[in-house]
C-alpha positions, 0 to 999 in steps of 0.5 A: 208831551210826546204820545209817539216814540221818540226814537225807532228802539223805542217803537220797537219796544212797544211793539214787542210787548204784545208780540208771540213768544216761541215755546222755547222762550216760554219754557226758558221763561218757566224754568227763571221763575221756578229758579227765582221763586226757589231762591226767594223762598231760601233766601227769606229764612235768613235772619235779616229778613226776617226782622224785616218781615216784622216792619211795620209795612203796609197790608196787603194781599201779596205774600212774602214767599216762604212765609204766612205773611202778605204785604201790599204789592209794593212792599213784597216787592221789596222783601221778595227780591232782596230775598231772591238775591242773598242766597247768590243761586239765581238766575242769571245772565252773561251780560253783567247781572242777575236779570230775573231776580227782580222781574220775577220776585218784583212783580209775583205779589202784583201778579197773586194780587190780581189772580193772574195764570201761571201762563200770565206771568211767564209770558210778562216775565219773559218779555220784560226779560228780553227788555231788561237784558238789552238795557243791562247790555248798554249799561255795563258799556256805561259801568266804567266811564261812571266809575271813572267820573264818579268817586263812588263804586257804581255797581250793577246789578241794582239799577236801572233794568232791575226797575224797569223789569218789575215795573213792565211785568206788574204793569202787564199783570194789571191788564195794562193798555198799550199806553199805559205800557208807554208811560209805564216804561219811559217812567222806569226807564228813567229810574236808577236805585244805585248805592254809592258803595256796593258793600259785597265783601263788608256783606252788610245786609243792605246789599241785598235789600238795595235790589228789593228798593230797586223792584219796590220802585218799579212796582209804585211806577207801575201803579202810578202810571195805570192811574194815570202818572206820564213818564218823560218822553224826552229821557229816553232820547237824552238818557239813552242817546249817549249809549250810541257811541258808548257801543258799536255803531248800529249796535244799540238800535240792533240789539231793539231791532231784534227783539221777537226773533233773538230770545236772550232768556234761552242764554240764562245761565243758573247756579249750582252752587250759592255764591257769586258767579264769578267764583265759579269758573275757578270752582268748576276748574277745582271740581275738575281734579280729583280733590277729595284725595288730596289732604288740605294740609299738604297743599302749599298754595292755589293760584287762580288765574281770571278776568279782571272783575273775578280778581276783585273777589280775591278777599281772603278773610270774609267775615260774613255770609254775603263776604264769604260768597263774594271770596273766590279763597273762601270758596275753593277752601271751604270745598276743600275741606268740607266738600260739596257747597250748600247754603250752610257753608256760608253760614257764620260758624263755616266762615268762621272755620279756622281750617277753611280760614288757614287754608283761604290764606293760601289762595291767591287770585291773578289777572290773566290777559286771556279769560280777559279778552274773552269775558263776558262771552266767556267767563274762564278760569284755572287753577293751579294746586302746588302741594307740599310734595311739589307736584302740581295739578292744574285744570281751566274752566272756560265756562262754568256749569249751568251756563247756556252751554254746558248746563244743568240736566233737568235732574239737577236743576229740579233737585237745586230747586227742591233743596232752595224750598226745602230750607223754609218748607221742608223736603216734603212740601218742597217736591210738591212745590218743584212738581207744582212749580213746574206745571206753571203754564197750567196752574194758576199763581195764588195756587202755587204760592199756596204751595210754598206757605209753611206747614 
């Protein structure tokens, strides 16, 4: 078994685990785990967490965020980060998926477990980050010749980075030597949690928790490989050799050649609103109108104009809260008609709606050949409203709030954070946990999930 990197990407992946991380990146670093850790908090109010939280699993000292409850590592791993994703406010990345739900969520149990700093685990997070993003790249070049091999729908994000991310951040809060790192990694590396059908617009619950087994899998690699477990040095040329032709020549070596001095988790982008981003070009573009003068009654129709993968979610009749926040007609009638989106808008009786469901029928959702080139740099939208009267009012969204580049103040990312909390801990305690959230770098983490425990 080979002890050396089999392929120089490799090399320079081990060499970035102990590398310096700039301040930039760190708080970068900071504001994802604050996201997450908000996210996950709402997202375990949800019933069917919490008849998971009732399961018989395994004891343990690695607490169910949001909750009096504590787990073995391994199975907080997979109730937080099935958690993290439900409410669909995370953290994101405009690659393809949500990168720092699982490094985040996986691995904080490990990181309480073993009494880690608050510098600690954003420091894991943050490298394992820049790993994850780079692998998520390569995959989503791989997304469509799977799905065109296979008669199944192969859908990211639950995959092979959001197992690879909780592996490496755990392992690094265990104190991990470099070797160990090594077999961590290859072992992870070769790991892939993927349904064979992704049920977003169904909005079964185990959508979500396919994310938690995902992490749950990362977690047990790294337990195993500290005890001693070899990962599969021949995988990372077999399985990841292929990607050199599926991208631009020289493009995948680049992307490892430049970790350390080009931070991808500085291009995180973070939600405003709780549903699946690819709703959010066409929201941002309707928030763009003076929309609370117009009557929902006297509009004749919505057309949205997107990239092909926004189209997907043209669904106009969710049944649930997962469906409806994967339905770009449910979400720009549902603002419409009950103004500015919170979590309760997705709740069964706002999907039920009969004014929200009338007004859903009117909007349909088109393919553009423009936002399509652009994509993924750019994830673009408009809107076109015709009211009854024949007069029509249009706006574009190139970008939606919250992407690098036009995003949050601090004062609406720190109050999204503080409403996420405030769902499973109340307003008080929730601006104590943004405030002791926000001072991570200084704190240690058993403290600060101390915050977060219902009252």
């Amino acid at each position: 078994m080979s002890e050396e990197p089999v392929r120089e990407w490799e090399a320079n992946v081990y060499e970035f685990l102990t590398a310096d991380i700039p301040e930039s990146a760190m708080n970068a670093g900071s504001n994802v785990v604050l996201n997450v850790v908000a996210a996950t908090v709402a997202g375990s109010t949800v019933s069917a967490h919490q008849h998971a939280q009732a399961a018989p699993l395994a004891d343990g000292n690695a607490t169910v965020l949001g909750t009096d409850k504590s787990y073995h590592p391994t199975h907080s791993a997979l109730l937080n980060t099935a958690a993290a994703i439900t409410p669909e406010i995370e953290e994101g990345h405009n690659w393809g998926g949500h990168v720092g739900a699982s490094i985040v969520a996986g691995a904080i149990g490990v990181a309480e477990a073993e009494n880690c700093s608050g510098e600690e685990f954003v420091k894991a997070c943050v490298r394992s980050y820049e790993l994850c993003v780079r692998i998520e790249y390569a995959i989503f070049a791989m997304k469509a010749k799977l799905n065109e091999a296979v008669p199944w729908l192969l859908r990211d994000p639950h995959a092979t980075w959001t197992t690879i991310g909780p592996a490496l951040t755990a392992a690094q809060c265990m104190g991990a030597t470099g070797e160990q790192l090594r077999e961590v990694f290859r072992t992870a590396a070769n790991l892939a949690v993927i349904s064979m059908h992704d049920p977003y617009e169904e909005g079964a619950p185990a959508r979500n928790f396919t994310a938690g087994y995902s992490a749950q899998a990362g977690v047990s690699a790294a337990v195993l490989a500290m005890s001693g477990v070899k990962g599969s040095a021949t995988a990372i040329a077999d399985v990841y050799d292929p990607f050199q032709s599926m991208l631009e020549e020289g493009e995948f070596d680049r992307l490892f050649s430049e970790l350390g001095t080009v931070w991808e988790i500085e291009n995180a982008y973070f939600k405003w609103a709780p549903s699946c981003r690819y709703t959010h070009p066409p929201l941002d573009a309707l928030e763009q109108m003076d929309i609370e003068a117009i009557c929902p009654s006297e509009i004749e129709s919505i057309d949205v104009y997107t990239y092909a993968n926004a189209v997907a979610m043209g669904q106009k009749h969710p049944k649930t809260m997962t469906g409806a926040k994967f339905s770009i007609p449910y979400v720009l009638a549902r603002r419409l008609v009950a103004g500015p989106l919170e979590l309760a808008d997705f709740m069964s009786a706002a999907v039920a709606d009969t004014a929200t469901q009338q007004l859903a029928d009117r909007v349909n959702v088109h393919h553009d050949d423009a936002f399509e080139a652009a994509f993924p740099d750019e994830w673009g939208a408009s809107v076109e409203i015709t009211l009854t009267s024949g007069e029509t009012l249009h706006k574009t969204c190139p970008y939606p709030k919250g992407d690098y580049r036009n995003p949050l103040s601090e004062t609406a990312f720190r109050s999204l954070c503080k409403d996420l909390f405030a769902t499973a801990v109340g307003d008080e305690t929730a601006q104590s946990a943004v405030d002791g959230w926000s001072e991570i770098m200084n704190t240690e983490i058993r403290s600060l999930i101390e915050l977060l425990s219902p009252k």
